[in-house]
DRENTI-93039 format. One record per residue: residue number from 0; x, y, z of N, C-alpha, C, CB in turn. Coordinates in steps of 0.2 Angstrom, whole numbers, plus 5000, padded with zeros to 4 digits. Glycine has a CB too. Layout:
drenlum: NUM | nx: X | ny: Y | nz: Z | cax: X | cay: Y | caz: Z | cx: X | cy: Y | cz: Z | cbx: X | cby: Y | cbz: Z
...
END
This chain:
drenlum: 0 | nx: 4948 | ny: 5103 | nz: 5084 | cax: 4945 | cay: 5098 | caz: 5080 | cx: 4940 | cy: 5103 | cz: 5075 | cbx: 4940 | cby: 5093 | cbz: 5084
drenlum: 1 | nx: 4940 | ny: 5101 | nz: 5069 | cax: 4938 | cay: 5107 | caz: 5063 | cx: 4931 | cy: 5103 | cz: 5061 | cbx: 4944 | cby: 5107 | cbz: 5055
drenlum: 2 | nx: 4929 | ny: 5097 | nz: 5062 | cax: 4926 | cay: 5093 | caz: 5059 | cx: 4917 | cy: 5094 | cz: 5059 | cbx: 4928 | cby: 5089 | cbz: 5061
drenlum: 3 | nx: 4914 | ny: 5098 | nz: 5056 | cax: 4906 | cay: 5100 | caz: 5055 | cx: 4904 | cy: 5092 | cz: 5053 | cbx: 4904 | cby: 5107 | cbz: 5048
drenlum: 4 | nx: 4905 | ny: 5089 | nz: 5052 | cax: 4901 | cay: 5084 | caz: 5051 | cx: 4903 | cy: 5077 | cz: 5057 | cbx: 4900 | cby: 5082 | cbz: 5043
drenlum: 5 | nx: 4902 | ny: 5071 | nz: 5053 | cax: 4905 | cay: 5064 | caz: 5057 | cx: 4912 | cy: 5062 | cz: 5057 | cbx: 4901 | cby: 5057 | cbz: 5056
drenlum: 6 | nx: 4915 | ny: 5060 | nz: 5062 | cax: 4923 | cay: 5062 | caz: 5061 | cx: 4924 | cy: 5053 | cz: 5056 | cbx: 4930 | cby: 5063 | cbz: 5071
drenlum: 7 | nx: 4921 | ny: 5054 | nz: 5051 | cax: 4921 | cay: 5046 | caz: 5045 | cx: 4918 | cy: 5048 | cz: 5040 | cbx: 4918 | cby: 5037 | cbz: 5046
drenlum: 8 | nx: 4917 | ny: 5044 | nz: 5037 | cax: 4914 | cay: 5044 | caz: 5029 | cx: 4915 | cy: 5038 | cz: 5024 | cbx: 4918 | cby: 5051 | cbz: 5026
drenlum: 9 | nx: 4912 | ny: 5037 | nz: 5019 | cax: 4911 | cay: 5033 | caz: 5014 | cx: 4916 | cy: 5034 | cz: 5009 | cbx: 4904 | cby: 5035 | cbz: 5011
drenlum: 10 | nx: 4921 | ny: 5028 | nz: 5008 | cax: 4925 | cay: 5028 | caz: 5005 | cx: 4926 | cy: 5026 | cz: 4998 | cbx: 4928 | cby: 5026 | cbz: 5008
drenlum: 11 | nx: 4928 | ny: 5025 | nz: 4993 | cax: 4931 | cay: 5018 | caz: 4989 | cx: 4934 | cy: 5014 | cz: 4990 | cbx: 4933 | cby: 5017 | cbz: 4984
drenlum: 12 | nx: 4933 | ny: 5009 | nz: 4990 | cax: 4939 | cay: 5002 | caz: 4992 | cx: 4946 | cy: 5003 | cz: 4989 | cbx: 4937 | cby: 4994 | cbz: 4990
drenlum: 13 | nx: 4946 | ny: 5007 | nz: 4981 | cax: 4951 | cay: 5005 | caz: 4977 | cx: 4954 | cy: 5012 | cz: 4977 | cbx: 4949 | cby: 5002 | cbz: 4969
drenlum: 14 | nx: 4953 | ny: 5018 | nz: 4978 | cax: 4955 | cay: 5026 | caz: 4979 | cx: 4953 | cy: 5026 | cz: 4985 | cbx: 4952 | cby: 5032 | cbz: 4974
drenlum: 15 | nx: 4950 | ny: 5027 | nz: 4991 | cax: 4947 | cay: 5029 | caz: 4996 | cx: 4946 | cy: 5037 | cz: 4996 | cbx: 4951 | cby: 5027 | cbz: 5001
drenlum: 16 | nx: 4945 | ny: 5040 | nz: 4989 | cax: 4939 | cay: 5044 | caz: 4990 | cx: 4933 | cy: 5043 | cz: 4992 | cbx: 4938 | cby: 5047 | cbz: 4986
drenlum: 17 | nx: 4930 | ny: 5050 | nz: 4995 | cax: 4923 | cay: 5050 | caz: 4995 | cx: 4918 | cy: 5046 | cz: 4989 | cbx: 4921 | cby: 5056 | cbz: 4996
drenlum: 18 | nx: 4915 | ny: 5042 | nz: 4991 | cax: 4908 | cay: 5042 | caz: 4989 | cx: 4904 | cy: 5043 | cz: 4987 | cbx: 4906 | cby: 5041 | cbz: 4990
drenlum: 19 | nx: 4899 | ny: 5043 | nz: 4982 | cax: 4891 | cay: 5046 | caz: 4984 | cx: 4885 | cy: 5040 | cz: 4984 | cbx: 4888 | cby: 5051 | cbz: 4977
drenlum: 20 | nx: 4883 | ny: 5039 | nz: 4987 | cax: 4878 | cay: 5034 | caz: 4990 | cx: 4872 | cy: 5035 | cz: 4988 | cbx: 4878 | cby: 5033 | cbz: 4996
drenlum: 21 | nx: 4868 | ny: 5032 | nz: 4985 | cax: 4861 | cay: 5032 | caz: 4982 | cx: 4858 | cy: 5024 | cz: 4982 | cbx: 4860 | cby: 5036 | cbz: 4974
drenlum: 22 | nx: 4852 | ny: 5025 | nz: 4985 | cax: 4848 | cay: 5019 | caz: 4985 | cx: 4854 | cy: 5012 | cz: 4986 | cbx: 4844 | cby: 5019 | cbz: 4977
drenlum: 23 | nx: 4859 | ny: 5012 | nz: 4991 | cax: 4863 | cay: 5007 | caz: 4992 | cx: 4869 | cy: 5007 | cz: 4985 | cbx: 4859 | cby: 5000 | cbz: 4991
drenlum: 24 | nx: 4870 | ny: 5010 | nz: 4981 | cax: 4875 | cay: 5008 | caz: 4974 | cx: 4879 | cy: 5015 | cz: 4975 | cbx: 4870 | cby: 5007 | cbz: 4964
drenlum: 25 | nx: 4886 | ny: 5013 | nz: 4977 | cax: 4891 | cay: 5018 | caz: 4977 | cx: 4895 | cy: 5021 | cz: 4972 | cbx: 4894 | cby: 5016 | cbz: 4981
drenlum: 26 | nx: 4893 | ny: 5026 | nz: 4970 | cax: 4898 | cay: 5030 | caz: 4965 | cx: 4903 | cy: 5035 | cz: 4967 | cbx: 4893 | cby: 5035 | cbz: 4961
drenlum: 27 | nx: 4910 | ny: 5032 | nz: 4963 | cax: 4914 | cay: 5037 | caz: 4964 | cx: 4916 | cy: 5039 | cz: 4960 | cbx: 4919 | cby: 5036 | cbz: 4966
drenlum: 28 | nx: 4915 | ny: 5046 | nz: 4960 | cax: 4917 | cay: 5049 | caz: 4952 | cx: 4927 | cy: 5051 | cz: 4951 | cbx: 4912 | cby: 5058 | cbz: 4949
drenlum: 29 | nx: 4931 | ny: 5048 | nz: 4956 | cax: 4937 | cay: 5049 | caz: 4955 | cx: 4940 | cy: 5041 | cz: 4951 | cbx: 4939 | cby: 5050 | cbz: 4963
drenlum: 30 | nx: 4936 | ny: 5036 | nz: 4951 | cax: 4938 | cay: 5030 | caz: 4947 | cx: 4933 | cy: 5031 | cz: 4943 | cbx: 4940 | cby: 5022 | cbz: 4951
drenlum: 31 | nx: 4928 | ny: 5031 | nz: 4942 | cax: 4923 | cay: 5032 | caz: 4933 | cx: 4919 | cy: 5028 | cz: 4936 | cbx: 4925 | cby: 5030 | cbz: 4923
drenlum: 32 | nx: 4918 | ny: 5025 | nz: 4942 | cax: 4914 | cay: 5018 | caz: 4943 | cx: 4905 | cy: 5019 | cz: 4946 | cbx: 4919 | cby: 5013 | cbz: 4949
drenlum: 33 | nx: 4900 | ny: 5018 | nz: 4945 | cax: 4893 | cay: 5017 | caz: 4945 | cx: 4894 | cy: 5015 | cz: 4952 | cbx: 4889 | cby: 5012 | cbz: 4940
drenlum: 34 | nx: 4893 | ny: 5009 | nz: 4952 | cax: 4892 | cay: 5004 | caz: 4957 | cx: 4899 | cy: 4999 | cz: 4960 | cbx: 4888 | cby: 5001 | cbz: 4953
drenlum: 35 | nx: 4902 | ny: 5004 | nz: 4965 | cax: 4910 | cay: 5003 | caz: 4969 | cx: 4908 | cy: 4998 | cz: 4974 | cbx: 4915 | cby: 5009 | cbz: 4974
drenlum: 36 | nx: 4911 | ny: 4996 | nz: 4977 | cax: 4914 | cay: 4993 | caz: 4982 | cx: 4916 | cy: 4999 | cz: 4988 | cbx: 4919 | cby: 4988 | cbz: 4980
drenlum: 37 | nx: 4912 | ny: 5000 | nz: 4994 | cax: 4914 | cay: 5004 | caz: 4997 | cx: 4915 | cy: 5001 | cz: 5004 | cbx: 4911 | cby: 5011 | cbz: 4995
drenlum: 38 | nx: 4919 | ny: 5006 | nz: 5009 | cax: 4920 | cay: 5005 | caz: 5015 | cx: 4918 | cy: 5013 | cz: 5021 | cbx: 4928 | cby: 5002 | cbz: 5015
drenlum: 39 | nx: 4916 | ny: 5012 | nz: 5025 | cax: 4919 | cay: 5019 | caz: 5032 | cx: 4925 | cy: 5020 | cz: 5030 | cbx: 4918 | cby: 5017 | cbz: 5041
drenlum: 40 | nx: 4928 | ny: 5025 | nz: 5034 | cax: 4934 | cay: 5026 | caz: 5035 | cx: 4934 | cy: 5034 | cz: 5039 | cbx: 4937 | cby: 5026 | cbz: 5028
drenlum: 41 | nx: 4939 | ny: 5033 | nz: 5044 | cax: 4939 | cay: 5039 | caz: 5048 | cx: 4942 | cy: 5044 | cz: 5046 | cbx: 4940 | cby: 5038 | cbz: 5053
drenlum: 42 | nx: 4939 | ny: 5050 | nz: 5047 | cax: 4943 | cay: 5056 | caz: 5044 | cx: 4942 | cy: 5063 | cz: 5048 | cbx: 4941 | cby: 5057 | cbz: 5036
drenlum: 43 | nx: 4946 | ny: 5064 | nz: 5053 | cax: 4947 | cay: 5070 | caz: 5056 | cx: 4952 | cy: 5076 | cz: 5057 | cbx: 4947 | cby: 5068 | cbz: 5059
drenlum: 44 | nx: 4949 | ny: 5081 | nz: 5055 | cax: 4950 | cay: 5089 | caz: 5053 | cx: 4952 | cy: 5092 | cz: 5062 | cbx: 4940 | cby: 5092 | cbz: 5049
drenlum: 45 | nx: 4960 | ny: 5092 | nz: 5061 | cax: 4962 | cay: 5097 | caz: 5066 | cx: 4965 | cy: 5102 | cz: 5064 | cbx: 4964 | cby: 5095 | cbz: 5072
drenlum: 46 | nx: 4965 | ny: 5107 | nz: 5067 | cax: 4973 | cay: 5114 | caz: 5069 | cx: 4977 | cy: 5110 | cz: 5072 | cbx: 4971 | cby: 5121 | cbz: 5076
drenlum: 47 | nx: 4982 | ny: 5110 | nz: 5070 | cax: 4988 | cay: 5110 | caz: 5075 | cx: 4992 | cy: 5116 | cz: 5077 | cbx: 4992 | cby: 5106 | cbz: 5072
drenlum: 48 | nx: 4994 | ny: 5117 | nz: 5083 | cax: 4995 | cay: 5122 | caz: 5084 | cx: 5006 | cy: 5122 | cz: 5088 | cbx: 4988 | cby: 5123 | cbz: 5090
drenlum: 49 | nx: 5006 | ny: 5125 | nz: 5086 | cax: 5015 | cay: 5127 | caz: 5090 | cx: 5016 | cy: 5132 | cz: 5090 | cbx: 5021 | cby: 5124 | cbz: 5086
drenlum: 50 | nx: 5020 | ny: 5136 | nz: 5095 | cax: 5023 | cay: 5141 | caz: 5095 | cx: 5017 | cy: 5146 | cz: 5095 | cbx: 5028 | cby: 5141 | cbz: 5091
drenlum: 51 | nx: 5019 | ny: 5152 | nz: 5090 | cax: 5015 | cay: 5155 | caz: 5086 | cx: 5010 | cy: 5153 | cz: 5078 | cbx: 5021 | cby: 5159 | cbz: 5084
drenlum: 52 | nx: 5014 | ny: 5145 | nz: 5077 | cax: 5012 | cay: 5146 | caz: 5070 | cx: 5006 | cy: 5140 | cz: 5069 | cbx: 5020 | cby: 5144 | cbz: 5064
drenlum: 53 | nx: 5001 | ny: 5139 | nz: 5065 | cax: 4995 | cay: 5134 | caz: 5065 | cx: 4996 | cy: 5131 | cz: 5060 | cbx: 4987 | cby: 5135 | cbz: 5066
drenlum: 54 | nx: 4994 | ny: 5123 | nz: 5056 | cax: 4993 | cay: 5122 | caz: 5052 | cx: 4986 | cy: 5117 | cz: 5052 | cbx: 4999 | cby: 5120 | cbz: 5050
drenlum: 55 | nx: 4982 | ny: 5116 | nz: 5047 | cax: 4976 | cay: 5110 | caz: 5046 | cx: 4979 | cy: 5105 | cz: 5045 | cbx: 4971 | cby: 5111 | cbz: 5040
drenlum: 56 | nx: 4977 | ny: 5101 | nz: 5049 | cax: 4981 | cay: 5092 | caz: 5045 | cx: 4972 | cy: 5088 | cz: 5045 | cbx: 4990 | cby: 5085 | cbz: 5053
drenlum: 57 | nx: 4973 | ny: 5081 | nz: 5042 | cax: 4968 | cay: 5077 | caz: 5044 | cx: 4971 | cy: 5072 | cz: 5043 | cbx: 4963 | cby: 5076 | cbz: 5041
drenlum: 58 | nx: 4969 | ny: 5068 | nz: 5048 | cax: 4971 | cay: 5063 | caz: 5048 | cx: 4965 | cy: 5056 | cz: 5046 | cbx: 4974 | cby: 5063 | cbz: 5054
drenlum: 59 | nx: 4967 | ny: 5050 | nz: 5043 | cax: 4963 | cay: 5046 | caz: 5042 | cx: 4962 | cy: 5039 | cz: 5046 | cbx: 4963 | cby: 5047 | cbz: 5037
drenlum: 60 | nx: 4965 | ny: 5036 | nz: 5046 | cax: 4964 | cay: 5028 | caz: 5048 | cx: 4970 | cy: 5030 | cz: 5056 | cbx: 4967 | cby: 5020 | cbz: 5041
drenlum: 61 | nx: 4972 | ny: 5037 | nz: 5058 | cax: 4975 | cay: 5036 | caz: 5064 | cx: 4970 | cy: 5037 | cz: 5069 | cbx: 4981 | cby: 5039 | cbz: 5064
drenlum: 62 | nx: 4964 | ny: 5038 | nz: 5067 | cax: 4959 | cay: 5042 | caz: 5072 | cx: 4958 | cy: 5034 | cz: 5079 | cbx: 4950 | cby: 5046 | cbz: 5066
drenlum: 63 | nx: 4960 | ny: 5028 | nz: 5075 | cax: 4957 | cay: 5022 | caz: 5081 | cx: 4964 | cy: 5021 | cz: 5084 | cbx: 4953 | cby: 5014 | cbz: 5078
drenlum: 64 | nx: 4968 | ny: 5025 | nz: 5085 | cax: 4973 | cay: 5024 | caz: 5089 | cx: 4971 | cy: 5029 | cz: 5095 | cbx: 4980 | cby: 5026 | cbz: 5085
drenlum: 65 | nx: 4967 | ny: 5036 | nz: 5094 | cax: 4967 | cay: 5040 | caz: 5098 | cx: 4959 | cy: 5039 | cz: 5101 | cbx: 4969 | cby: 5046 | cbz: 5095
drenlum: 66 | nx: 4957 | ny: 5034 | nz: 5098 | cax: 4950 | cay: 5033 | caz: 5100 | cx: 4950 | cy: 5027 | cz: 5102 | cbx: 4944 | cby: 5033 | cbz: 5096
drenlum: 67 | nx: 4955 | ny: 5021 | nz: 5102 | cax: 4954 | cay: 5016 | caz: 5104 | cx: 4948 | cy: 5010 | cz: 5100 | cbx: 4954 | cby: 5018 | cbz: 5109
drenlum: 68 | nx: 4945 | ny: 5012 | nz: 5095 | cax: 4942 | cay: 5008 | caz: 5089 | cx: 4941 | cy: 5008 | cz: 5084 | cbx: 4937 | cby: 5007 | cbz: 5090
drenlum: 69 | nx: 4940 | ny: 5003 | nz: 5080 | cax: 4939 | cay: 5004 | caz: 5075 | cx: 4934 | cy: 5008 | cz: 5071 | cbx: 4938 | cby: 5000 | cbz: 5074
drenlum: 70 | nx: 4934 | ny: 5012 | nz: 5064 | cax: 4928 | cay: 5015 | caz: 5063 | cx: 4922 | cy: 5012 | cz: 5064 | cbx: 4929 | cby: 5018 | cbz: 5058
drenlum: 71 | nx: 4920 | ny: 5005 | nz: 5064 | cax: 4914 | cay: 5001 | caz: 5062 | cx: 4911 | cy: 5002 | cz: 5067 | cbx: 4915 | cby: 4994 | cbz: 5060
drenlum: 72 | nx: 4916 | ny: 4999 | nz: 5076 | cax: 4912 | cay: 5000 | caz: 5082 | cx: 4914 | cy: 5007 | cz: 5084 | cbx: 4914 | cby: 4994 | cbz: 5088
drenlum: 73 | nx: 4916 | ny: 5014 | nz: 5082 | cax: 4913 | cay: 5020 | caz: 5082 | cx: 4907 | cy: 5021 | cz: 5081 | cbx: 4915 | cby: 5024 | cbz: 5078
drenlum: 74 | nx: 4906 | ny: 5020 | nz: 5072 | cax: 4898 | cay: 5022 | caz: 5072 | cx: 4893 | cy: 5017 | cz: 5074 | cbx: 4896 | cby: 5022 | cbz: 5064
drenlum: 75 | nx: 4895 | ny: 5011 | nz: 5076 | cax: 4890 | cay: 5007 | caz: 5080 | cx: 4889 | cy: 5011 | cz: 5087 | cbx: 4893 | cby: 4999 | cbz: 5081
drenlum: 76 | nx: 4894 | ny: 5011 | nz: 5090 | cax: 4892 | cay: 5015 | caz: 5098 | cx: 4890 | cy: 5020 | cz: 5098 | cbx: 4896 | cby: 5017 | cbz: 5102
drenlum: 77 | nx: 4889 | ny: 5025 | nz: 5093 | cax: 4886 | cay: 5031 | caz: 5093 | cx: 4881 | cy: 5034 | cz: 5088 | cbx: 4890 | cby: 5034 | cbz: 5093
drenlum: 78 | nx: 4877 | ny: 5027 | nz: 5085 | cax: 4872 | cay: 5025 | caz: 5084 | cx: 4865 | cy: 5029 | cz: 5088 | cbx: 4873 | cby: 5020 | cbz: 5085
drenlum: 79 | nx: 4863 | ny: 5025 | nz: 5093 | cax: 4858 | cay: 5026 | caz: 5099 | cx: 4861 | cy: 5035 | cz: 5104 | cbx: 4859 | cby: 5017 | cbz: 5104
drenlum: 80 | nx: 4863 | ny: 5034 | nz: 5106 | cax: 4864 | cay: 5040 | caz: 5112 | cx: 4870 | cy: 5041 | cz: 5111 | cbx: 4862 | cby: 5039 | cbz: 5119
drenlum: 81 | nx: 4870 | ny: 5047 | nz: 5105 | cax: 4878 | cay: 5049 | caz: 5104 | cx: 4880 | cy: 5053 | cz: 5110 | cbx: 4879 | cby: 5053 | cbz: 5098
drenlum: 82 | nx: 4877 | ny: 5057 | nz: 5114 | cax: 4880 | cay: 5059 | caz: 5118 | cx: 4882 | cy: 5055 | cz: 5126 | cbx: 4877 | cby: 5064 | cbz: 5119
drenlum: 83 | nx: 4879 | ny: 5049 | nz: 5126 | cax: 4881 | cay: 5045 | caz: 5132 | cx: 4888 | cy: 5043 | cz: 5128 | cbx: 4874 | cby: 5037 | cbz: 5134
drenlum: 84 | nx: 4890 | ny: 5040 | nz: 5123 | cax: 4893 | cay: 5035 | caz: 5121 | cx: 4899 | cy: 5037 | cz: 5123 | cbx: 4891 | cby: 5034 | cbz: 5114
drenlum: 85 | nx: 4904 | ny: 5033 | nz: 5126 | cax: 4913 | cay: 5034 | caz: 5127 | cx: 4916 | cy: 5036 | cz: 5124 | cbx: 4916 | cby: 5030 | cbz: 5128
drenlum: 86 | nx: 4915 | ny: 5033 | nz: 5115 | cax: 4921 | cay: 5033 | caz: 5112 | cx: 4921 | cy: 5042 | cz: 5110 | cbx: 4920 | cby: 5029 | cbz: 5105
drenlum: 87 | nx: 4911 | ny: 5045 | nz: 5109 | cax: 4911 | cay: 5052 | caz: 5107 | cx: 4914 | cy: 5055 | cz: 5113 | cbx: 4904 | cby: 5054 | cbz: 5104
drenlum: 88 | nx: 4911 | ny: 5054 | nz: 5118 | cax: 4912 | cay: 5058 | caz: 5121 | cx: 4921 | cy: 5058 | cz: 5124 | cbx: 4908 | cby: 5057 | cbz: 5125
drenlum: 89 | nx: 4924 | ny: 5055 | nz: 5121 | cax: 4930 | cay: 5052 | caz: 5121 | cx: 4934 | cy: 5058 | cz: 5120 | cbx: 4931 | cby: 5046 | cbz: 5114
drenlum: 90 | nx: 4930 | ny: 5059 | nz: 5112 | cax: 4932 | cay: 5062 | caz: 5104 | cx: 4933 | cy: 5069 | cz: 5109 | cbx: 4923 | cby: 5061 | cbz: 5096
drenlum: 91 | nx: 4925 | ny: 5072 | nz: 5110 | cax: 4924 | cay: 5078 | caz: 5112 | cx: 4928 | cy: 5080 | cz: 5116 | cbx: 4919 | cby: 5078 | cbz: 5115
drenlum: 92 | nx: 4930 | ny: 5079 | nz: 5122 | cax: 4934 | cay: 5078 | caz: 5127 | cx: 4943 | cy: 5079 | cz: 5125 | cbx: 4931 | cby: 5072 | cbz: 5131
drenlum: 93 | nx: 4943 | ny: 5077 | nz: 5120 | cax: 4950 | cay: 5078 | caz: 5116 | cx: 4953 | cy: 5084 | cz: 5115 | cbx: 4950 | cby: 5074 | cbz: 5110
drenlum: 94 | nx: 4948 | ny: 5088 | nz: 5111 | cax: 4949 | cay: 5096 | caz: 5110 | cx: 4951 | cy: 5097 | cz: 5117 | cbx: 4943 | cby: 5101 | cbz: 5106
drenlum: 95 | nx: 4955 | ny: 5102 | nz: 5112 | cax: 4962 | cay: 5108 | caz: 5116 | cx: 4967 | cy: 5104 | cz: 5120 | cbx: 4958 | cby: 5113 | cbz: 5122
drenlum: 96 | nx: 4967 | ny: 5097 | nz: 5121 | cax: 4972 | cay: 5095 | caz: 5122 | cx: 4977 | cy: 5093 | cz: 5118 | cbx: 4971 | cby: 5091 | cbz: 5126
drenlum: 97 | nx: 4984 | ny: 5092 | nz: 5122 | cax: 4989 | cay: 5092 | caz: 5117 | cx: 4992 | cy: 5086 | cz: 5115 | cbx: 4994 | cby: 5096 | cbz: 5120
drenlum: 98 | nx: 4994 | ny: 5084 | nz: 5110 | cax: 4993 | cay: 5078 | caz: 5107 | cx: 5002 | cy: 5078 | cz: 5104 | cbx: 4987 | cby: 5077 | cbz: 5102
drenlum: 99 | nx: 5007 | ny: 5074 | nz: 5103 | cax: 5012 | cay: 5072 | caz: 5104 | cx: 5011 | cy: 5068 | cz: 5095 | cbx: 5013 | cby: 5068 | cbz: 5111
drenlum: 100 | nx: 5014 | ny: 5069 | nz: 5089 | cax: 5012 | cay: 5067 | caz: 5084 | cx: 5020 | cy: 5066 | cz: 5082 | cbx: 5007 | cby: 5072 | cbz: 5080
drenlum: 101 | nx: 5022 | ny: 5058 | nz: 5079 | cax: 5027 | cay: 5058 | caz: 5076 | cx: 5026 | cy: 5057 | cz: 5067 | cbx: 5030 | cby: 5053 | cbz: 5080
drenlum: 102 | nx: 5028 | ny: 5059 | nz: 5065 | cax: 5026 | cay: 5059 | caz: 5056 | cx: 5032 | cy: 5059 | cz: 5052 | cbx: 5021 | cby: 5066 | cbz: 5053
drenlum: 103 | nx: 5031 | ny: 5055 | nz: 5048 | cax: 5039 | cay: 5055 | caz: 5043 | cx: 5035 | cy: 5057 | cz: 5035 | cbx: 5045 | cby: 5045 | cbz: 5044
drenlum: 104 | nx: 5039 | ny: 5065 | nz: 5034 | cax: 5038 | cay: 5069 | caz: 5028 | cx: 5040 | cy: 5065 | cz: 5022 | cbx: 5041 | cby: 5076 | cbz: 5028
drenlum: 105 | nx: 5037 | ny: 5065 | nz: 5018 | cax: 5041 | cay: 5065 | caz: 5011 | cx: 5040 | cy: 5069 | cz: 5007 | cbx: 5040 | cby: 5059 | cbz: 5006
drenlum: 106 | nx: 5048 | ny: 5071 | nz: 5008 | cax: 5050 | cay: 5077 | caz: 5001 | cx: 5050 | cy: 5077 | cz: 4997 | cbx: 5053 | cby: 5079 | cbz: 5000
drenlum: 107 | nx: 5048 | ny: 5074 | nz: 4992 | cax: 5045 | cay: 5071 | caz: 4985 | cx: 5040 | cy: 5075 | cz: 4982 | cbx: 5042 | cby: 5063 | cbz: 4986
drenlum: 108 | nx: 5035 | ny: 5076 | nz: 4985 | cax: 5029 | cay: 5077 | caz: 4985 | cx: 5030 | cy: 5085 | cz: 4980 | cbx: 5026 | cby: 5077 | cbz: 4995
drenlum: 109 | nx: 5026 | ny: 5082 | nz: 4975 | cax: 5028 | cay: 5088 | caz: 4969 | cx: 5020 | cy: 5095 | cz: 4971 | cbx: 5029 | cby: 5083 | cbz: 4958
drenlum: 110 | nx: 5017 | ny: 5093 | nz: 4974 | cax: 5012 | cay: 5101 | caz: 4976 | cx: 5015 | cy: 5100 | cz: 4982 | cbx: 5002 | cby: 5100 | cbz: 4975
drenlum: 111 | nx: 5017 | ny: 5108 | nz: 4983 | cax: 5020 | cay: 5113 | caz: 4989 | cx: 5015 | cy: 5114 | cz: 4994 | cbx: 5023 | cby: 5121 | cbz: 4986
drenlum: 112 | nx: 5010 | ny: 5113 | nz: 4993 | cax: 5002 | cay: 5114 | caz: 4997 | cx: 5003 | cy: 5109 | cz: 5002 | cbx: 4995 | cby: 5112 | cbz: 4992
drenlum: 113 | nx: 5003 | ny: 5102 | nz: 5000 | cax: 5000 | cay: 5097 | caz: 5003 | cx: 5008 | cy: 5095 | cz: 5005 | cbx: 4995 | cby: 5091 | cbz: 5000
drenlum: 114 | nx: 5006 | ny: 5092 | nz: 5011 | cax: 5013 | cay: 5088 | caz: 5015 | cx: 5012 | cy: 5082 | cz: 5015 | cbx: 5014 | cby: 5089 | cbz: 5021
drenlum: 115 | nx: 5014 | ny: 5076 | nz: 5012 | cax: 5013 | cay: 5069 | caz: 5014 | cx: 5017 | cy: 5065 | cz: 5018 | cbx: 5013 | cby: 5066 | cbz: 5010
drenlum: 116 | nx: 5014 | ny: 5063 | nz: 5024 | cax: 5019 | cay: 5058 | caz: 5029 | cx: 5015 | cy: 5052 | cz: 5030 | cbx: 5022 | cby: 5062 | cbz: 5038
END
């Protein structure tokens, strides 16, 4: 797990890029818009590891499959006493184990960088 900050973040409703949040009115400067409509959204930063070889992936809205909730009752439970809470300590407790990932690539994908499945 790569993640220095909260494994979510502040989205747009209409792109689900990041955000910038000031005094409640959400700006995204990927759609030109002042004042968006935004949501949470989970987004977690791992290594994946095989053999010899590692790659970074993130994942985003698969994170409540491996946590079992939604992002909303994430940040709600871990609110108050993040270290008591289940889901974090869930989270925590996940590194270094091995995780079983099915993904279907599209080869389409015209930047050689990024992989989309």
């Amino acid at each position: 797990m790569l993640n220095k900050d909260e494994p979510w973040y502040l989205s747009c409703k209409m792109c689900h890029k990041k955000v910038k949040v000031i005094e409640e009115a959400a700006a995204c400067t990927n759609c030109n818009i002042d004042n968006v409509a935004y949501e949470m959204r989970y987004r977690l930063r791992l290594e994946v590891c095989g053999a010899e070889q590692r790659a970074r992936v993130i994942l985003f809205e698969t994170d409540k499959y491996l946590l079992d909730c939604n992002v909303q009752e994430y940040v709600q439970s871990t609110s108050i006493k993040k270290e008591e809470c289940h889901n974090y300590c869930k989270l925590v407790l996940s590194k270094d184990k091995q995780f079983n990932f099915l993904v279907r690539v599209d080869l389409t994908n015209s930047n050689p960088r990024r992989l989309n499945c």
